[in-house]
Each structure stands twice: as structure tokens, then as C-alpha cells.
ChimeraX commands (.cxc) that place a marker at each C-alpha (Angstrom):
marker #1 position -40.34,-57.42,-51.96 radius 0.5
marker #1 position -37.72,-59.38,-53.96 radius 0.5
marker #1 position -36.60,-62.27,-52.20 radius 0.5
marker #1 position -33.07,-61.10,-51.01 radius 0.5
marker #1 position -34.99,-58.47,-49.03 radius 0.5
marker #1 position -37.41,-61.15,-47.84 radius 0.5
marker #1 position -34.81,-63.56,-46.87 radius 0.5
marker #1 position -33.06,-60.80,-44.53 radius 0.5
marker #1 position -36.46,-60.04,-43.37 radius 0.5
marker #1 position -37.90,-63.75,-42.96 radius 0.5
marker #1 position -37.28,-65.52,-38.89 radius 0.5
marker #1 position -35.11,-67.78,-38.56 radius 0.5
marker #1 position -37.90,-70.18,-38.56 radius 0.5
marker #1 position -39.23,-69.45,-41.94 radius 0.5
marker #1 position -35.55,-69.19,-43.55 radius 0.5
marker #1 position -35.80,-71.08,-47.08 radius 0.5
marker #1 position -32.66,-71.28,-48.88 radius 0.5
marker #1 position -32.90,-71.23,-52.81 radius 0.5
marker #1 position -31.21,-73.98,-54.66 radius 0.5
marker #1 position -28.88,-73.34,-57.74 radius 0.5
marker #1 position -29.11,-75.02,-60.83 radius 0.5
marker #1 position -25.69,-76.28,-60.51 radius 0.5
marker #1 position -26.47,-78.47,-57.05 radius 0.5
marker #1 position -29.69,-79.55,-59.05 radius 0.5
marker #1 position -27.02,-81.18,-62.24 radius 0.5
marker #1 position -25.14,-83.17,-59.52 radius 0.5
marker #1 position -28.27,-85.38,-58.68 radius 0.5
marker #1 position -29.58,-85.80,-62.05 radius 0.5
marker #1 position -27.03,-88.66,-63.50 radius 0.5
marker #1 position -29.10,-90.71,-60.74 radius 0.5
marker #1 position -32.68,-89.90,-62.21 radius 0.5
marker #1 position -33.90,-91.40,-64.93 radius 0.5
marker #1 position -36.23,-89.17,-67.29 radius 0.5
marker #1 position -38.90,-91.84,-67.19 radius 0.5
marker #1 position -39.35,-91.27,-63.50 radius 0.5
marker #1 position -41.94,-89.12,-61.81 radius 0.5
marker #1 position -40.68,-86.26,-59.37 radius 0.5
marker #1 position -42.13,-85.10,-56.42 radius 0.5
marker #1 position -40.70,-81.67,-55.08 radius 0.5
marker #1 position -42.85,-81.58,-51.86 radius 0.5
marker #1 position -40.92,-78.05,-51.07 radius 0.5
marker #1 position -40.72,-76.06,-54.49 radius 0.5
marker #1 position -42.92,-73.69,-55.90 radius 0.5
marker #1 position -43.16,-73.75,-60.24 radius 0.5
marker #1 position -40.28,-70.86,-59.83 radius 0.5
marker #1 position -37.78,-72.93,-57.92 radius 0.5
marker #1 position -35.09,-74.64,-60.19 radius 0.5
marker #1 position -36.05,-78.11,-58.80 radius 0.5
marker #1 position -39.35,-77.49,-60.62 radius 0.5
marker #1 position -38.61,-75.73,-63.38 radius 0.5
marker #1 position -35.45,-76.80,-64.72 radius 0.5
marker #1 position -36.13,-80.48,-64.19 radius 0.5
marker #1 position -39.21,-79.53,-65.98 radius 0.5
marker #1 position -36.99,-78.00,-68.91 radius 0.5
marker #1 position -35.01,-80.82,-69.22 radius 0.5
marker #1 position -37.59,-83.14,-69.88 radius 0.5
marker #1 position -38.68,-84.70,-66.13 radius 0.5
marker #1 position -42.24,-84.97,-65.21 radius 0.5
marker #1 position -42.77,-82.82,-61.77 radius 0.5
marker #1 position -45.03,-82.58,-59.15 radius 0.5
marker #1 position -44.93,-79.43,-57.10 radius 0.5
marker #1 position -46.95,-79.11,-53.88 radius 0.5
marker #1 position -44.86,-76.33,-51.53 radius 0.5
marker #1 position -46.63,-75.27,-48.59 radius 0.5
marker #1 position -46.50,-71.60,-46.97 radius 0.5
marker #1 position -47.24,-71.46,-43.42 radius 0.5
marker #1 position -47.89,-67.89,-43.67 radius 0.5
marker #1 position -50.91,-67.94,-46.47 radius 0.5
marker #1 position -51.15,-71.64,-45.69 radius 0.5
marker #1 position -51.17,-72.11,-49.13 radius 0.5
marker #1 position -50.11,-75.51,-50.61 radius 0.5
marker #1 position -49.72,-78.55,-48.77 radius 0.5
marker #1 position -47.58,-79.51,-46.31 radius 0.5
marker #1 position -45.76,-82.65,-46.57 radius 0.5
marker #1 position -45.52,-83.95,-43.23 radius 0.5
marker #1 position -49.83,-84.52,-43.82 radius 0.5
marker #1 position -50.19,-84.65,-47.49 radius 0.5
marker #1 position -51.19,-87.26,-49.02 radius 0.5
marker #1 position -50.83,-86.84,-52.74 radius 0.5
marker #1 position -53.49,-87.54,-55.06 radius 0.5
marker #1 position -50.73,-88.24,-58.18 radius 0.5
marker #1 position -48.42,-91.15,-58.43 radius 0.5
marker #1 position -44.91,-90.19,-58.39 radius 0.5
marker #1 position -41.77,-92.85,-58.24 radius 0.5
marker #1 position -39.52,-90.75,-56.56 radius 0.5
marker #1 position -39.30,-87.39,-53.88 radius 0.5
marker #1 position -36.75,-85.22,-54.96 radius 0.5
marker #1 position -36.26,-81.29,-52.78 radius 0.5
marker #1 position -34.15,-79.22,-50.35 radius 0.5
marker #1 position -36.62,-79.16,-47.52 radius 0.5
marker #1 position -36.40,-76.05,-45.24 radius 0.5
marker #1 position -33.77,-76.08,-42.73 radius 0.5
marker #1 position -36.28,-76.45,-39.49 radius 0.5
marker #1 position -38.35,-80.48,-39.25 radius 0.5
marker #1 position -35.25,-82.31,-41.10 radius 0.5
marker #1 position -35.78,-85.60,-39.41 radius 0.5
marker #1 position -39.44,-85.31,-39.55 radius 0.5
marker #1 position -39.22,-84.49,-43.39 radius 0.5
marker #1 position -36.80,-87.61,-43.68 radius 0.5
marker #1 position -39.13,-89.97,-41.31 radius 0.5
marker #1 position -42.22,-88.89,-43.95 radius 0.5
marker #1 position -40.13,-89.60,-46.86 radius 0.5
marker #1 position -39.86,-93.15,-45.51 radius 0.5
marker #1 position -43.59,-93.43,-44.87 radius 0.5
marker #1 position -43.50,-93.41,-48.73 radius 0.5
marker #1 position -41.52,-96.17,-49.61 radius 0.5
marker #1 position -40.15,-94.50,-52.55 radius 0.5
marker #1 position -36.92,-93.74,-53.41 radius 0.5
marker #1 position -35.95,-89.80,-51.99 radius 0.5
marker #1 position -32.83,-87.39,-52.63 radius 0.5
marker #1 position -32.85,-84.84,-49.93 radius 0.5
marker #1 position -30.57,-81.64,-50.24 radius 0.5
marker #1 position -29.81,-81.50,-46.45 radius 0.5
marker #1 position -26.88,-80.12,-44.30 radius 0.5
marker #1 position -24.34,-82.81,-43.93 radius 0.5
marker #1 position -24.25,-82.21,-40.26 radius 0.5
marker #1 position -27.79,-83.80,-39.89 radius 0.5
marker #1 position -26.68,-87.13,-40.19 radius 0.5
marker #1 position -24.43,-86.48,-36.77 radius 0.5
marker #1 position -27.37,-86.61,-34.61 radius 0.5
marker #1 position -29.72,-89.99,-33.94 radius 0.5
marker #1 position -32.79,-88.62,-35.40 radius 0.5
marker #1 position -31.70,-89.43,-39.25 radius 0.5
marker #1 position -29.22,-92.04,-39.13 radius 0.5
marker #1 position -32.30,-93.91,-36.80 radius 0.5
marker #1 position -34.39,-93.90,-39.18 radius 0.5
marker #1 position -32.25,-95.76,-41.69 radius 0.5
marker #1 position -31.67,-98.13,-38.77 radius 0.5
marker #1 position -35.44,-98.80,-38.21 radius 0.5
marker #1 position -36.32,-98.94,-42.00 radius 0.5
marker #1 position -33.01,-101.73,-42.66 radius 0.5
marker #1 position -31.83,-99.12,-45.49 radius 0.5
marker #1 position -28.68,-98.20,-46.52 radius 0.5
marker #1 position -28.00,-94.60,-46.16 radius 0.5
marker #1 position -27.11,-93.13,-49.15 radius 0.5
marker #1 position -24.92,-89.75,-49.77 radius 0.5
marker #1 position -24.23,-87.43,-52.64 radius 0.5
marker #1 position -21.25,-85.15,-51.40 radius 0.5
marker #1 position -20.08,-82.64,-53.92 radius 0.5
marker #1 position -16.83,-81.49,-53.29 radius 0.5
marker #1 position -17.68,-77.59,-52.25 radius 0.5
marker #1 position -20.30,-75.84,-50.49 radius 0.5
marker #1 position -23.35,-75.27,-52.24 radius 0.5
marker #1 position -24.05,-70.98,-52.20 radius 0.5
marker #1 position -28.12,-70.87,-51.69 radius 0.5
marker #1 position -29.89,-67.59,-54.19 radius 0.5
marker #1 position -31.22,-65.98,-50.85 radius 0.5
marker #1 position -28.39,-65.52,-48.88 radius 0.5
marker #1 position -27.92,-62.33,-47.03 radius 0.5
marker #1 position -23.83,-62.90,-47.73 radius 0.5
marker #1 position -21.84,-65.20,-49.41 radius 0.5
marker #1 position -19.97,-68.18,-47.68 radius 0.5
marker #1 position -21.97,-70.30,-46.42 radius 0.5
marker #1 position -20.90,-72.41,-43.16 radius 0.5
marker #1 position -21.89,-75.63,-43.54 radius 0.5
marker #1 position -21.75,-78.47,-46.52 radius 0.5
marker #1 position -25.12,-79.49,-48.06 radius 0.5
marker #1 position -25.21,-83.08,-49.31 radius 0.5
marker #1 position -28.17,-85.12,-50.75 radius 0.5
marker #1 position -29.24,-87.88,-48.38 radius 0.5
marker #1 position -30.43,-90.44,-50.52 radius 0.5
marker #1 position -32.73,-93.66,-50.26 radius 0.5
marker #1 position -32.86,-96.15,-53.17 radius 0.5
marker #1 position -31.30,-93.66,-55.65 radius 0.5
marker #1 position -27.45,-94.27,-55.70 radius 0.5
marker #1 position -26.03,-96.90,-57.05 radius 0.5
marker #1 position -23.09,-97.78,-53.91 radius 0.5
marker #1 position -23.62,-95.83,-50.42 radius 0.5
marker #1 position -21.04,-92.75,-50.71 radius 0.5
marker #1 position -20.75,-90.72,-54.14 radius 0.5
marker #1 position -18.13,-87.83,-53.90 radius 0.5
marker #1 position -18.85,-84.99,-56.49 radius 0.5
marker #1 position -17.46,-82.28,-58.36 radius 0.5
marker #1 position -19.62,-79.13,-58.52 radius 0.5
marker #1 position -19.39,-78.17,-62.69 radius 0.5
marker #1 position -20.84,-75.26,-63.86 radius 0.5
marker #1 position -21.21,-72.96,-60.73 radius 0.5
marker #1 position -22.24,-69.73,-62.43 radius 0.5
marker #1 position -24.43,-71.73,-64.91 radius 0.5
marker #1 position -27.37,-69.54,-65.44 radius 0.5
marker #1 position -28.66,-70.09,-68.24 radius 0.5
marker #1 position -29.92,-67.24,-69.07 radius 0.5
marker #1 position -33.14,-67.94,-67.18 radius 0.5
marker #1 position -32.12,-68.86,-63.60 radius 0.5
marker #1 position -34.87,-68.65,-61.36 radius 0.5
marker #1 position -35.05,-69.48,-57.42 radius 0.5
marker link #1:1,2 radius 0.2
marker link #1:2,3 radius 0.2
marker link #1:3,4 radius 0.2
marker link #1:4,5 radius 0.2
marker link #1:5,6 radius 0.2
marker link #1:6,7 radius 0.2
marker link #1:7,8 radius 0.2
marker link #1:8,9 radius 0.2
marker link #1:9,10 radius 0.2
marker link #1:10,11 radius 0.2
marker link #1:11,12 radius 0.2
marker link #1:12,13 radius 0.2
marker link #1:13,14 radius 0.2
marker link #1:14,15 radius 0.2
marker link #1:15,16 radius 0.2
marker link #1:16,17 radius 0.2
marker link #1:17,18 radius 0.2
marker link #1:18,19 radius 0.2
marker link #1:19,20 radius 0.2
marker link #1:20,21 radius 0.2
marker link #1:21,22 radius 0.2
marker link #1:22,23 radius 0.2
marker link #1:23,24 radius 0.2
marker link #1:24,25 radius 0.2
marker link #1:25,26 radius 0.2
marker link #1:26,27 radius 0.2
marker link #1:27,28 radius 0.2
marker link #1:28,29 radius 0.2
marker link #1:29,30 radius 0.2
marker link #1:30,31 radius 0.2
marker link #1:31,32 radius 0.2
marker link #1:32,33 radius 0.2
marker link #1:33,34 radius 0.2
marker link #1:34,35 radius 0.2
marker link #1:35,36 radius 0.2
marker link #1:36,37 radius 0.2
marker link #1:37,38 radius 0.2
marker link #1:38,39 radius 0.2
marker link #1:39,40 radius 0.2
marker link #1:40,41 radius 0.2
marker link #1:41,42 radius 0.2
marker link #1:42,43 radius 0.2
marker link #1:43,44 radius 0.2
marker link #1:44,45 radius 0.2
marker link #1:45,46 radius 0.2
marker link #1:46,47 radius 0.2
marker link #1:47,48 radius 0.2
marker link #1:48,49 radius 0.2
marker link #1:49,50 radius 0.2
marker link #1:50,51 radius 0.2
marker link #1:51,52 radius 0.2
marker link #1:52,53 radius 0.2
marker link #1:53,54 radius 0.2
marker link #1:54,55 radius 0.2
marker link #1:55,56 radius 0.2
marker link #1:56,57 radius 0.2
marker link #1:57,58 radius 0.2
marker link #1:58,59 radius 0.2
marker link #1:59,60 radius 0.2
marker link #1:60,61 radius 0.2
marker link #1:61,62 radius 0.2
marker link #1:62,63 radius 0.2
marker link #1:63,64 radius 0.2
marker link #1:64,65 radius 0.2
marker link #1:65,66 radius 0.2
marker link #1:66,67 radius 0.2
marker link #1:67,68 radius 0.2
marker link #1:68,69 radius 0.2
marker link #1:69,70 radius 0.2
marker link #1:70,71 radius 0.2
marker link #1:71,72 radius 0.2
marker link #1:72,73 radius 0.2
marker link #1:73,74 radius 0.2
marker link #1:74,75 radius 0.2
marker link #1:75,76 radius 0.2
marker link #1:76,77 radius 0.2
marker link #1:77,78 radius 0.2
marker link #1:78,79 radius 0.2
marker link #1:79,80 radius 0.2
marker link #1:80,81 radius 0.2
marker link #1:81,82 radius 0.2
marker link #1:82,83 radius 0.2
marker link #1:83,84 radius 0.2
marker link #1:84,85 radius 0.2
marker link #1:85,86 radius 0.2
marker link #1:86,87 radius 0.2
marker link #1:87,88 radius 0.2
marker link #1:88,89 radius 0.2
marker link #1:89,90 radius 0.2
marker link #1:90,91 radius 0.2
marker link #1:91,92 radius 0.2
marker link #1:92,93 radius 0.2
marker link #1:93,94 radius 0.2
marker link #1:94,95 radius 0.2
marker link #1:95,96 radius 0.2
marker link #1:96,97 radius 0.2
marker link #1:97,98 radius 0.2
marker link #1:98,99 radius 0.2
marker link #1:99,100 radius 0.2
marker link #1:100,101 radius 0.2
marker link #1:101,102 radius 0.2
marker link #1:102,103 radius 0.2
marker link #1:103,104 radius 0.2
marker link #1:104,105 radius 0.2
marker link #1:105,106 radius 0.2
marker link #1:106,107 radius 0.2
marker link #1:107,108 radius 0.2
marker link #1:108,109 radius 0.2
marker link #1:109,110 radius 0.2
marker link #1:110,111 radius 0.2
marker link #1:111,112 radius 0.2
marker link #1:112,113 radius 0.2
marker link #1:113,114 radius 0.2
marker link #1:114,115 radius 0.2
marker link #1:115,116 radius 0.2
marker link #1:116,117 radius 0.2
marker link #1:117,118 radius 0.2
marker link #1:118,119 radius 0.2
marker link #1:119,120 radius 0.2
marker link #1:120,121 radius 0.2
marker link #1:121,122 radius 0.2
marker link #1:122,123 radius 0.2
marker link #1:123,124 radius 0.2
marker link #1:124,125 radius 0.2
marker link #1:125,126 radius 0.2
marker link #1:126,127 radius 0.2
marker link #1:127,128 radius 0.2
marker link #1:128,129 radius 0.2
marker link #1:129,130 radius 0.2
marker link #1:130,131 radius 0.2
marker link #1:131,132 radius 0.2
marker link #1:132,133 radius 0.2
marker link #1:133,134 radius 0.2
marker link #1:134,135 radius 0.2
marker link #1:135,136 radius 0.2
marker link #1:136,137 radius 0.2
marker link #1:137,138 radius 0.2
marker link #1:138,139 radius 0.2
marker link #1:139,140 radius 0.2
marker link #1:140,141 radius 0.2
marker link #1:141,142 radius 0.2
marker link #1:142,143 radius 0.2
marker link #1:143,144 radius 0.2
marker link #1:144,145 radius 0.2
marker link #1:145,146 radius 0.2
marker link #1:146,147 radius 0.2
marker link #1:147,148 radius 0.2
marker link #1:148,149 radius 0.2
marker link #1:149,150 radius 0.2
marker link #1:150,151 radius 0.2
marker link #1:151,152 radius 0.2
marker link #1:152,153 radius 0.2
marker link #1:153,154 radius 0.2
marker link #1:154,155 radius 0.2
marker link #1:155,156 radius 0.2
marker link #1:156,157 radius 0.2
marker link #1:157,158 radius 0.2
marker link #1:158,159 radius 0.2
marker link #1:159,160 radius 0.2
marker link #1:160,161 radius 0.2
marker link #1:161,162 radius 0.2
marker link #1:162,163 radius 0.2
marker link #1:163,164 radius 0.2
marker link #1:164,165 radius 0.2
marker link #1:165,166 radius 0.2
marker link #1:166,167 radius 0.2
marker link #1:167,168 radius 0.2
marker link #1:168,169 radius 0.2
marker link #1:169,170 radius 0.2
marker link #1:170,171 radius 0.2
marker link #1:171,172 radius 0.2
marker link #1:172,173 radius 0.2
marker link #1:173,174 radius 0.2
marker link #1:174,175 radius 0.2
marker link #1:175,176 radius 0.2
marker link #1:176,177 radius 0.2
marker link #1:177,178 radius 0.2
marker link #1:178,179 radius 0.2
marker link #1:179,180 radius 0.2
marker link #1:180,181 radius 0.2
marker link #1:181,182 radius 0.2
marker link #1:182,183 radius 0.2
marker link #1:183,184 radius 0.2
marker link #1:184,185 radius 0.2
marker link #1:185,186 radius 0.2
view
């Protein structure tokens, strides 16, 4: 099953959405290459693993399938690797929970959420309780995930950021949208 088929297939409570390369490039001014990445969510096919890997960054991958229950899940994980910063677009389901365990960290984190999460109390809380700044990465269009069943997606995905940006609000310009480099992957 290719994964268009198994993202039309999947319940709306296993839905992961794919990141492109080109939502990937927007982040990566703010990461140093010295710096350790964890992608808690990504698989060694997703292009947060494998194109940060091309280009040179040191990644940890630990992504967690509740249906093999395979991998580990990041909400109990505790990593056996040191890592300096957490770097993924979690699934759309837990957001404040994936957030809240970011925190328990105390590293820096760049989370490819929707930009509607930070509406409710659950996020912008946990800034409040931790004394951080919140921290956004808005690109300037709508990011259009691999595994979508149609194009035109509803809602803007930003990175919510801890300890990564250098001021509080970053607007973006998406470059390079059909950037594929011959190798795109998930």
C-alpha cells in the first residue's frame, strides 16, 4: 500500500501528514550543523531525517507506530543519546501533550504545528508556566503535506519554537516549493 492509499485509508486518529522538504529549509537558518537533532516523530524515510541527514546534521530518529508498536513513543521515552535540540511535525492528535514533553526536556524544540493551536490555553499555558517566550516561525503560505488525499489544505502550519529564534515572531517566505531534488522522500 503506498502511502496516498494509506493516508485515505488511515482514521482520523492515526492521520500523519508528510512534511516537504521545502517547510524543512525554512527552519534550518536557525540550526546550527554542530547541533544534535532529535525527530521524536520521523522514521529514516521522512525528510526531517533524511535530508537533515544529507545536509550534514546529526539525527536521532525514534518514531513510534501505535499499530506495530514499534519505536518509541515520546510522551514516555526517555532517550538513551544526548541530543541539544527536538526538531518534528508531531501528529495532529496529543499537540499540547507533545509540547508539555518537549518542555520536560529543557532543550530547545521547533514544532511544525497548526497555527490554530496556540488559540486554545493548553499551549500558550505552558509557555506561561515554564516563563518562556513563545517563539513562531510563520512562512507566508500554507504548507501542502505528501499524504494528502487533495490539495489545499485548510489551515496554516507554523513552527512553535522554544530557545531557537533569535526575536519571538519570524515571518517567512516559502522558496523552493516543488524542490525535489530528485530524491524526495516522505
Amino acid at each position: 500500500m503506498n502511502i496516498q492509499e494509506k493516508f485515505v485509508n488511515m482514521d482520523r486518529n492515526n492521520i500523519e501528514a508528510y512534511t516537504p522538504i521545502y517547510a524543512d529549509d525554512i527552519i534550518l537558518p536557525y540550526i546550527p550543523k554542530n547541533k544534535i537533532i532529535w525527530c521524536p516523530f520521523s522514521k529514516n524515510e521522512h525528510n526531517f531525517v533524511w535530508y537533515l541527514r544529507k545536509l550534514g546534521y546529526t539525527v536521532y530518529n525514534t518514531h513510534y507506530d501505535p499499530e506495530t508498536n514499534i519505536g518509541n513513543d515520546f510522551l514516555t521515552y526517555n532517550p538513551n543519546f544526548e541530543f541539544d535540540i527536538i526538531i518534528d511535525n508531531p501528529p495532529f492528535k496529543k499537540k499540547t501533550k507533545f509540547v508539555k514533553r518537549a518542555f520536560q526536556f529543557g532543550k530547545p524544540f521547533a514544532l511544525f504545528l497548526p497555527l490554530n493551536c496556540i488559540v486554545d490555553n493548553g499551549i500558550p499555558n505552558l509557555f506561561i508556566e515554564n516563563n518562556t517566550d513563545l517563539q513562531l516561525l510563520i512562512p507566508d503560505k500554507r504548507t501542502e503535506f505528501h499524504n494528502q488525499k487533495q490539495s489545499g489544505i485548510s489551515f496554516k502550519t507554523v513552527y512553535i519554537c522554544k530557545d531557537i529564534l533569535p526575536k519571538q515572531i519570524i515571518f517567512t517566505k516559502i522558496k523552493n516549493i516543488g524542490k525535489v531534488l530528485g530524491e524526495d522522500k516522505i
